[in-house]
C-alpha positions as CSV (number, residue, x, y, z in Angstrom):
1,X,159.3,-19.1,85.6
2,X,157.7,-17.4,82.3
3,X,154.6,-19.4,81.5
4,X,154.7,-20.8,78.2
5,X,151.9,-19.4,75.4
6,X,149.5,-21.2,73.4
7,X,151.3,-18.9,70.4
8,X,154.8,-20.3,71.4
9,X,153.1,-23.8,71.0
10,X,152.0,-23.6,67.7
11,X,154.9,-21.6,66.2
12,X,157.0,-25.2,67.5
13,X,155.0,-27.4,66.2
14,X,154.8,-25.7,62.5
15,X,158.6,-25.8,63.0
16,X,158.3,-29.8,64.1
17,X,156.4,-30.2,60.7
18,X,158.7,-27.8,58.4
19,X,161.6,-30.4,59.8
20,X,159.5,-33.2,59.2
21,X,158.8,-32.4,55.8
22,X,162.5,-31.4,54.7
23,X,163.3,-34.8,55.8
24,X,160.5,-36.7,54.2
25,X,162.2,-34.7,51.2
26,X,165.4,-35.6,51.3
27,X,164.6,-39.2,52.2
28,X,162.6,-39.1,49.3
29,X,165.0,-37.9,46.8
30,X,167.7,-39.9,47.8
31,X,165.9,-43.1,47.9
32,X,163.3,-42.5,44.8
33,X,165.7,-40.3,42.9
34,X,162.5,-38.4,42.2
35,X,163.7,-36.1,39.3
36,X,166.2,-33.4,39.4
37,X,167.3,-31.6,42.9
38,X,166.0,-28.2,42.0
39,X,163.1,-29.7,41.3
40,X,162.7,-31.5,43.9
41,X,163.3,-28.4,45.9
42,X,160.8,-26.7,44.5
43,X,158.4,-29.0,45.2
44,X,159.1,-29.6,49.0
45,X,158.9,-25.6,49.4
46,X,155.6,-25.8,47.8
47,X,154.6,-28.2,49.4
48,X,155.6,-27.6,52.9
49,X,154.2,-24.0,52.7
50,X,150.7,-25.1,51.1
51,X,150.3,-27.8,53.9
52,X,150.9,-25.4,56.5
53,X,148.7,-22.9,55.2
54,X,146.2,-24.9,54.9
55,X,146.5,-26.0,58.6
56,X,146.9,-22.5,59.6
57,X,143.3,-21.4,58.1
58,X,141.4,-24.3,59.3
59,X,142.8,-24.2,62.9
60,X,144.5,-27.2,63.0
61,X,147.2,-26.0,64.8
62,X,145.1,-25.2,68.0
63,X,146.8,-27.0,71.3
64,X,144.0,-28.9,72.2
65,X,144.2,-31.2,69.1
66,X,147.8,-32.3,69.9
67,X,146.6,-35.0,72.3
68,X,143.7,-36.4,69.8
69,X,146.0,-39.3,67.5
70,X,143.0,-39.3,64.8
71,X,142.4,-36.0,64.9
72,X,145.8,-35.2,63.9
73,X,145.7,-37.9,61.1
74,X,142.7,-36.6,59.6
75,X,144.7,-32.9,59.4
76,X,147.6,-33.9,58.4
77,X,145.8,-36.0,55.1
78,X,143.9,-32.4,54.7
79,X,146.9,-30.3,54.3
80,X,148.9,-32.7,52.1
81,X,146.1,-32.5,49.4
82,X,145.8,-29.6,48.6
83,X,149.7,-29.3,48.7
84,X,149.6,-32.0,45.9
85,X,147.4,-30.1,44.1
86,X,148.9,-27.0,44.0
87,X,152.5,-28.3,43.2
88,X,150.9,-30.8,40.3
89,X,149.4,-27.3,38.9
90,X,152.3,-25.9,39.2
91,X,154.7,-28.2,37.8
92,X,152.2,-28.6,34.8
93,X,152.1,-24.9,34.1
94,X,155.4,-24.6,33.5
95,X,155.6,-27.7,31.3
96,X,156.0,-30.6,33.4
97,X,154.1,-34.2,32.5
98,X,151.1,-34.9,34.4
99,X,151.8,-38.5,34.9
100,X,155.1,-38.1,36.1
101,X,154.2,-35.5,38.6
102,X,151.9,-37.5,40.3
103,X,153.5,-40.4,40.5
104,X,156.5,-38.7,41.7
105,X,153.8,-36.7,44.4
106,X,152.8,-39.8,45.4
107,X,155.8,-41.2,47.0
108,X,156.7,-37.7,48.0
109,X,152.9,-37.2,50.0
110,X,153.6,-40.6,51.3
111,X,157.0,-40.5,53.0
112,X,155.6,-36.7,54.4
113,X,153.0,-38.5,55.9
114,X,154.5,-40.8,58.1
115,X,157.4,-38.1,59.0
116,X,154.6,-35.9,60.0
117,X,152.6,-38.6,62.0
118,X,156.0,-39.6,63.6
119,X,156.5,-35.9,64.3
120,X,153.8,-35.5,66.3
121,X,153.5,-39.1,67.7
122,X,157.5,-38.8,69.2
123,X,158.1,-35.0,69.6
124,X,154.5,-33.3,69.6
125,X,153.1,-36.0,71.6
126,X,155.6,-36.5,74.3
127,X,156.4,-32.4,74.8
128,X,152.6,-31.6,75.4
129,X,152.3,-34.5,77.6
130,X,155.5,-32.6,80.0
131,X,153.9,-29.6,79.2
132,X,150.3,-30.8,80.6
133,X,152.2,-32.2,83.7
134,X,153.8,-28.8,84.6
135,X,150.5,-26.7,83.7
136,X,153.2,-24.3,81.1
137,X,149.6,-24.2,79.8
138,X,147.3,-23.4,81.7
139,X,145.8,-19.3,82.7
140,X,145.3,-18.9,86.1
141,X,141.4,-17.1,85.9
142,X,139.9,-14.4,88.7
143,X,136.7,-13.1,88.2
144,X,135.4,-10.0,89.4
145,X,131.6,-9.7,89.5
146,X,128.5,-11.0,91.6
147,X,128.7,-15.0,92.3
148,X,126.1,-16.0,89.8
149,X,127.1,-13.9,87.4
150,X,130.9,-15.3,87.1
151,X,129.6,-19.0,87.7
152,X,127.1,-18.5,84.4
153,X,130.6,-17.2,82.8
154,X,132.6,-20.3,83.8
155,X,129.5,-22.7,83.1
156,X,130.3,-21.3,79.1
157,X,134.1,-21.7,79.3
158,X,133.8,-25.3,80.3
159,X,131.6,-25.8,77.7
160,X,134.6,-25.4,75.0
161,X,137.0,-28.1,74.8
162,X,140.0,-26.1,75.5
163,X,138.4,-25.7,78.8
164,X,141.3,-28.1,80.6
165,X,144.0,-24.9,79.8
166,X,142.2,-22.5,82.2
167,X,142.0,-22.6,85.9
168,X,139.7,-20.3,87.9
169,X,141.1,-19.6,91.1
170,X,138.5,-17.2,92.9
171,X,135.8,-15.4,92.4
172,X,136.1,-11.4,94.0
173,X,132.9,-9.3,94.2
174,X,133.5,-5.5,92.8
175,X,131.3,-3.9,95.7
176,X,133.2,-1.3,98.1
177,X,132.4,-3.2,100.9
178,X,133.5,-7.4,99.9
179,X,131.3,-10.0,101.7
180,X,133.0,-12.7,103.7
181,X,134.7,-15.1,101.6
182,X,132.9,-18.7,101.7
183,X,134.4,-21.5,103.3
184,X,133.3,-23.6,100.5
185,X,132.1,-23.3,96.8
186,X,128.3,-24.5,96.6
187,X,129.7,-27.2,94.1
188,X,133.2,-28.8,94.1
189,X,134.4,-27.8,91.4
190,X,133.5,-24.2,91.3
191,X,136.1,-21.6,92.4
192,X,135.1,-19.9,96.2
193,X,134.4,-16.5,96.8
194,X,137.7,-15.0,98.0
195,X,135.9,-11.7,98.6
196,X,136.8,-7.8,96.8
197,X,138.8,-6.6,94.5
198,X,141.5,-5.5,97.5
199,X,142.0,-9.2,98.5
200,X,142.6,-10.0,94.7
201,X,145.5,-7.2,94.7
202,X,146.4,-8.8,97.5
203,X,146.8,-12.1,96.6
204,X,148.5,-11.3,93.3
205,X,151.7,-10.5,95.1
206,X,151.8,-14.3,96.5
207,X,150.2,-16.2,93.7
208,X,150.6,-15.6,89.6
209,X,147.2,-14.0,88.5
210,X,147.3,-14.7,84.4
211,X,144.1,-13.0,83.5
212,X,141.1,-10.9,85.2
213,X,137.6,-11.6,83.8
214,X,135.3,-8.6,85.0
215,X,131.8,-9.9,84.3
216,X,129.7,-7.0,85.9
217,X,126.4,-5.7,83.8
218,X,127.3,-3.1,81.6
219,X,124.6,-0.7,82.7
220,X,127.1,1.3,84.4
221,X,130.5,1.6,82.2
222,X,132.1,4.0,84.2
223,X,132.0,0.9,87.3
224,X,134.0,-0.8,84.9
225,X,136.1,1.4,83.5
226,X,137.2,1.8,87.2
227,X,137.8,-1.8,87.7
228,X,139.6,-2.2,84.9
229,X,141.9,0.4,85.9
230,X,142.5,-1.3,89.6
231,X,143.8,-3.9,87.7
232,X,146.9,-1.9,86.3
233,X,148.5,-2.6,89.5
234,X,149.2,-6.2,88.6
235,X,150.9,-7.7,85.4
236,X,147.7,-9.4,84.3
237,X,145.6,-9.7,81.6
238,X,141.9,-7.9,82.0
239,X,139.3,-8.8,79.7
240,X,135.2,-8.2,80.3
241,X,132.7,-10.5,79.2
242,X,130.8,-9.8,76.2
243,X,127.5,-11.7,77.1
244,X,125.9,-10.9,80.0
245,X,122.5,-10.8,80.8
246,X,121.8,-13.4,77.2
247,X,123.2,-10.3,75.3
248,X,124.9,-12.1,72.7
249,X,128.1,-10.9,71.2
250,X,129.2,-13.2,67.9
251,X,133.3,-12.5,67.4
252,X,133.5,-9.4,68.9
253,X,136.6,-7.4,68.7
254,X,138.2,-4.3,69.0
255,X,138.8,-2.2,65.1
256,X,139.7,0.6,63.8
257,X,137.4,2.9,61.1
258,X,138.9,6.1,60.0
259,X,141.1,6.3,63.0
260,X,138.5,5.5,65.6
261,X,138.0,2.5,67.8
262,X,134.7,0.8,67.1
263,X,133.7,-2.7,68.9
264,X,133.3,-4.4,66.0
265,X,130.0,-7.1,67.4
266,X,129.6,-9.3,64.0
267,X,131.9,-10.4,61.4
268,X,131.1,-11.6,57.9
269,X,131.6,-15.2,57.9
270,X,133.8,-16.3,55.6
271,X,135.8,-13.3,54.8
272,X,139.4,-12.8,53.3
273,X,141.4,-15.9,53.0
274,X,138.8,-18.1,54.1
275,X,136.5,-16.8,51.4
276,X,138.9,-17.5,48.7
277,X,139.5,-21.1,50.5
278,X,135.9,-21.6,50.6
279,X,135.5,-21.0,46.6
280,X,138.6,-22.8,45.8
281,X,137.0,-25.8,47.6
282,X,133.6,-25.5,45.8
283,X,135.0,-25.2,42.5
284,X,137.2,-28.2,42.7
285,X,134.7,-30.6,44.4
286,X,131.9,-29.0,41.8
287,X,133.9,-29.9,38.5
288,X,135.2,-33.2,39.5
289,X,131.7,-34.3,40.6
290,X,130.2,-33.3,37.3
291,X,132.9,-35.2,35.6
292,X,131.7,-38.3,37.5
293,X,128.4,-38.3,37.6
294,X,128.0,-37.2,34.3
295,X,126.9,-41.0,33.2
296,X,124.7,-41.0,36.6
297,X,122.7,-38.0,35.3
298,X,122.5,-39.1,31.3
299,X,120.9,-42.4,32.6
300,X,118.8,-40.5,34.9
301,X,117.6,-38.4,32.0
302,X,116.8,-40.3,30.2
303,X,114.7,-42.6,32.8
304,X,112.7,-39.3,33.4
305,X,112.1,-38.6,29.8
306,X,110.2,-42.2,29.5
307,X,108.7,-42.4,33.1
308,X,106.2,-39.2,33.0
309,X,105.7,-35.7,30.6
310,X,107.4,-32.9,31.1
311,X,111.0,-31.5,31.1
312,X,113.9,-33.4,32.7
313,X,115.5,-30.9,34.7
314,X,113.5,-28.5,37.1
315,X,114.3,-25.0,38.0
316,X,112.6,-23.6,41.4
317,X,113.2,-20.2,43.1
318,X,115.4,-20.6,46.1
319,X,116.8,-17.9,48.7
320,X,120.2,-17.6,48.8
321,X,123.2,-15.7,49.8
322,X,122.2,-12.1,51.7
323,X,118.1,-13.5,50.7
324,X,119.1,-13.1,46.9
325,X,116.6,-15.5,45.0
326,X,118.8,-17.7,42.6
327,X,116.9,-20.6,40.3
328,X,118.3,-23.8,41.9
329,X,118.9,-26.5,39.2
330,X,117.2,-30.2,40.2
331,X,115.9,-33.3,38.5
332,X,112.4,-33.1,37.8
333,X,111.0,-35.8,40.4
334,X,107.1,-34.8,40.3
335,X,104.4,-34.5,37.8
336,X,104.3,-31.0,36.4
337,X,102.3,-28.8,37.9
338,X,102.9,-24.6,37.2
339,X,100.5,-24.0,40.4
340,X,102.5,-25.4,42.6
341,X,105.0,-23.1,44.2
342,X,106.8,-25.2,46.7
343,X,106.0,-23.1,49.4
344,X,104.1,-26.1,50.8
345,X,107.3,-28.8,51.1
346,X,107.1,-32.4,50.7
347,X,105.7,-35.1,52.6
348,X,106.9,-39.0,52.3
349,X,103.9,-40.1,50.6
350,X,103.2,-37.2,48.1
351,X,101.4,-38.2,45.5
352,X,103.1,-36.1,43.3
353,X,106.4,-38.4,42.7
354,X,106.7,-39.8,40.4
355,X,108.0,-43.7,40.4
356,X,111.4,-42.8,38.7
357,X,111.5,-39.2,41.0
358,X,111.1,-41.6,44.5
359,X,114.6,-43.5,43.0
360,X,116.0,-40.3,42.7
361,X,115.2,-38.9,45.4
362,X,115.9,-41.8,47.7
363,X,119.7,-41.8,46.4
364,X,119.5,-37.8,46.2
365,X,120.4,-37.8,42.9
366,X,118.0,-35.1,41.8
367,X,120.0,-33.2,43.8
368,X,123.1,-33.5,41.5
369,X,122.5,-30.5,38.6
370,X,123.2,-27.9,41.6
371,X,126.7,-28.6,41.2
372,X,125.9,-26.3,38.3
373,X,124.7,-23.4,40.6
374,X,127.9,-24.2,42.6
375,X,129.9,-23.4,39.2
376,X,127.6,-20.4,38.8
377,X,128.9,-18.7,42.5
378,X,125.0,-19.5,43.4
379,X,125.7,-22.2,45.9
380,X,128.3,-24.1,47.8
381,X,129.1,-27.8,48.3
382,X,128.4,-27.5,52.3
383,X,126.3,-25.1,53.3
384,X,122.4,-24.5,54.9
385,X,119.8,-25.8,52.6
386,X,118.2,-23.6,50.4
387,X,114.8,-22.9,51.0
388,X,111.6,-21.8,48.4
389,X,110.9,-18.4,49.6
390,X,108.0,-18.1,52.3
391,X,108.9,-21.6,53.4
392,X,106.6,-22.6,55.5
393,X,106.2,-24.6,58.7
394,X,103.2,-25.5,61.2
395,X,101.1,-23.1,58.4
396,X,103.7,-20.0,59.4
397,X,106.2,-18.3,57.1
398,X,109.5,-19.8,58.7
399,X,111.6,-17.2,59.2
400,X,108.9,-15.5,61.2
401,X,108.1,-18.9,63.1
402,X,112.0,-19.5,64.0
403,X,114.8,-17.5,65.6
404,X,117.7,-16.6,63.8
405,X,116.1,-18.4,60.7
406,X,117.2,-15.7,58.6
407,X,121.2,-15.6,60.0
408,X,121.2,-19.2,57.7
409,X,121.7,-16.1,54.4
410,X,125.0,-15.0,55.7
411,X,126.5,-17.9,53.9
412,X,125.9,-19.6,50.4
413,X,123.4,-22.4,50.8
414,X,125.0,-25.7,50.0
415,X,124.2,-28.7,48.3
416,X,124.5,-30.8,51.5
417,X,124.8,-29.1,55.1
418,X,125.5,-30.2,58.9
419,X,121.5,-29.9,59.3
420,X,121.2,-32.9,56.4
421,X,123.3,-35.4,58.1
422,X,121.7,-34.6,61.1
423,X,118.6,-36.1,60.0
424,X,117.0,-32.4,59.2
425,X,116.2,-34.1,55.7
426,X,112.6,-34.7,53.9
427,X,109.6,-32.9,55.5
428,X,110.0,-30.5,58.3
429,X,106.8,-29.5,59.0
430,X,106.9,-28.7,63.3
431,X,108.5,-25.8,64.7
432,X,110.7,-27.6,67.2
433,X,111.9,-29.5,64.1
434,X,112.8,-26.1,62.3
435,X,114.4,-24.4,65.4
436,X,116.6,-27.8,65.4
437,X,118.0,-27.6,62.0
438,X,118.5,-23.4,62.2
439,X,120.6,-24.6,65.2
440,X,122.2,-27.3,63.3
441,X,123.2,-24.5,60.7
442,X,124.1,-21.4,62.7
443,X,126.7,-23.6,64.6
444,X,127.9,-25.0,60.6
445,X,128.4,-21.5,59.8
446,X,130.2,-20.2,63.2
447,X,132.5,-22.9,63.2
448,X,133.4,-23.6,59.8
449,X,136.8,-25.1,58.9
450,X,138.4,-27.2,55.6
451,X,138.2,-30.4,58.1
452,X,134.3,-29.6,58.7
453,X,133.8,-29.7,55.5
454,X,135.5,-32.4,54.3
455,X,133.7,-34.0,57.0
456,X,130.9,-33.2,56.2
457,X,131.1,-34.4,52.5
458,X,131.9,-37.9,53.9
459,X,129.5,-38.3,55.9
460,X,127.0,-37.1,53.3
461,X,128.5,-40.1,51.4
462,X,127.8,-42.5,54.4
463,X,124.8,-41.2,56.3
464,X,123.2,-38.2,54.3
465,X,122.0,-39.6,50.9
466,X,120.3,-42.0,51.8
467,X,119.4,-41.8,55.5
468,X,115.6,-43.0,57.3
469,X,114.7,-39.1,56.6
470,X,115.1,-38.8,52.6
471,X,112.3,-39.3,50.6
């Protein structure tokens, strides 16, 4: 029987939510007489294509979430917002009236919703569940390599959560003459050694063989090469691990410059259509939050003004985007002082707050002018947290005192972050404390979606602004 592809999967669930959505439109129309047909047409398209799109980038449509009931809530509220965005925008560009657009969204975005959720709770649902219990799903693994070597490699692949699609049948060492096969894997749930590369040919003619991991050292190249080309005797997949030996491969890939094939071993995060989703994001969140709090910051102002001398706002050097230093925008919480370069961070009890600064600080909302820097292309909404250059920790320059600190600069800092809600807020003045939140914010910026963000921001709300570690 063909085995069914993760590919296949999503390509019939986007078609399960293009249904769903036509309905929802129709339904819609014909009960809310929601304008006229064309439209109403216009907007479904719009809608429908947005919402998917959306989806798409953030990788919602992986097959492991179909399983997860909130998970799939959560997405499909993400991809309708933006779709009401863009088709209010739309509609108002060309003339329409705002307050009938929304109102007729409204109902629209609301109807979608449960047709999607009922989607995926009677179709999605129920045809992964058959597809689980027949294993369509699931790549049937063999490694080739020494036995610690490919037990390291499937210690990482259980780590993901997709881990439940794969299934490692044997391990085959790649040496000329193959050891006796065990009569039993060290641990239960590791795959045996099945012995050489002949008894893997071998048993591909009586079992399916999906894929071929080769996870030998690459000190000798030609070894693999050689492998790799045993391997063209079965209709399998062969692929060789990027990281052995803790040599760290971030997104490699094959690509092609000026007609050659380079092994392309880091990627810009954040490039092409997730760049442009990115700014889209910060942009929006940055001009509606400075048309709300624009009453929070006058009041706070003006409490600054009367509580201590100096200017209300505070402008401090802060390295951002590829180490560029940027003037990051706060409310002035401490006494003046033009010696103090900020080098030295902040500890709970710093005499230097002021009484109104501690208030602000507490509810973070000194932190608020940097939605300005996020309107200036300076900083993000989510991001790492931008440090004073030469921060320092344990009386060492950080980024000399902690791996990778400097891989945080590959982004735009943010004005909150994965690290803050984490606790990695106020003083961080150890090294274990710094490594922690560099970890925090390397795995931020390697996993980045719309949904992690928008998760983050909540839980900013919630937890970050005025957790146990702000001050």
């Amino acid at each position: 029987m063909t085995r069914w592809t993760h590919g296949l999967i999503r390509r019939l669930v986007i078609i399960c939510d293009l249904a769903m959505i036509a309905m929802a439109s129709a339904i819609a129309y014909a009960g809310w007489q929601l304008g006229p047909l064309s439209r109403h047409i216009v907007f479904a398209v719009i809608g429908a294509l947005v919402f998917v799109q959306v989806l798409r980038v953030g990788s919602a449509y992986r097959v492991e979430h179909y399983t997860r009931l909130l998970r799939q809530m959560s997405h499909i509220v993400i991809g309708l917002v933006p779709a009401m965005v863009v088709v209010v925008a739309v509609d108002v560009a060309v003339g329409g009236s705002l307050n009938r657009t929304w109102r007729d969204l409204l109902a629209w975005a609301i109807i979608t919703f449960i047709a999607l959720m009922a989607g995926r709770l009677f179709l999605v649902r129920p045809g992964m569940a058959i597809v689980s219990r027949k294993a369509l799903l699931r790549r049937r693994i063999a490694l080739i390599g020494e036995r610690e070597r490919a037990r390291a490699f499937i210690a990482r692949c259980r780590a993901d959560e997709g881990s439940d699609l794969v299934e490692f049948i044997g391990i085959f060492e790649a040496s000329s003459q193959a050891p006796r096969p065990d009569a039993a894997p060290p641990d239960a749930d590791d795959p045996p050694l099945r012995g050489g590369v002949a008894d893997l040919l071998a048993l591909a003619k009586s079992e399916p063989v999906d894929l071929v991991a080769i996870v030998e050292p690459w000190d000798d190249a030609r070894r693999i090469s050689a492998l790799a080309d045993q391997m063209y005797r079965i209709a399998a997949d062969v692929v060789v691990d990027l990281e052995p030996e803790g040599f760290m491969l971030h997104s490699a890939r094959l690509v092609e410059i000026g007609g050659q094939e380079t092994l392309q071993v880091q990627q810009r995060p954040l490039k092409g259509s997730l760049g442009l989703l990115k700014t889209v994001e910060d942009y929006v969140v940055a001009v509606i939050g400075i048309i709300l709090t624009a009453p929070i910051l006058l009041a706070a102002a003006i409490a600054i003004a009367l509580d201590s001398p100096g200017p209300v706002l505070f402008r401090q050097p802060r390295v951002g985007l590829n180490n560029k230093i940027f003037n990051c925008y706060k409310l002035r919480t401490m006494r003046t002082d033009p010696q103090d370069d900020g080098s030295a961070g902040t500890v709970k009890t710093d005499p230097r707050i002021t009484r109104v600064g501690a208030i602000l600080r507490r509810l973070s909302i000194d932190e608020l002018p940097q939605l300005w820097n996020v309107l200036r292309g300076e900083m993000s909404i989510v991001g790492p947290r931008p440090h004073v250059p030469n921060m320092r920790v344990a009386s060492n320059v950080r980024y000399e005192a902690v791996d990778r600190y400097v891989e945080r600069y590959r982004v735009k800092p943010g004005i909150t972050g994965w690290a803050q809600i984490n606790g990695m807020r106020g003083g961080i003045h150890t090294v274990e404390k710094a490594e922690q939140g560099v970890e925090l914010d390397l795995y931020y910026i390697e996993n980045w979606s719309i949904w992690f963000d928008i998760r983050i921001m909540l839980l900013t709300i919630t937890r970050g602004l005025a957790g146990p570690s702000v001050f």
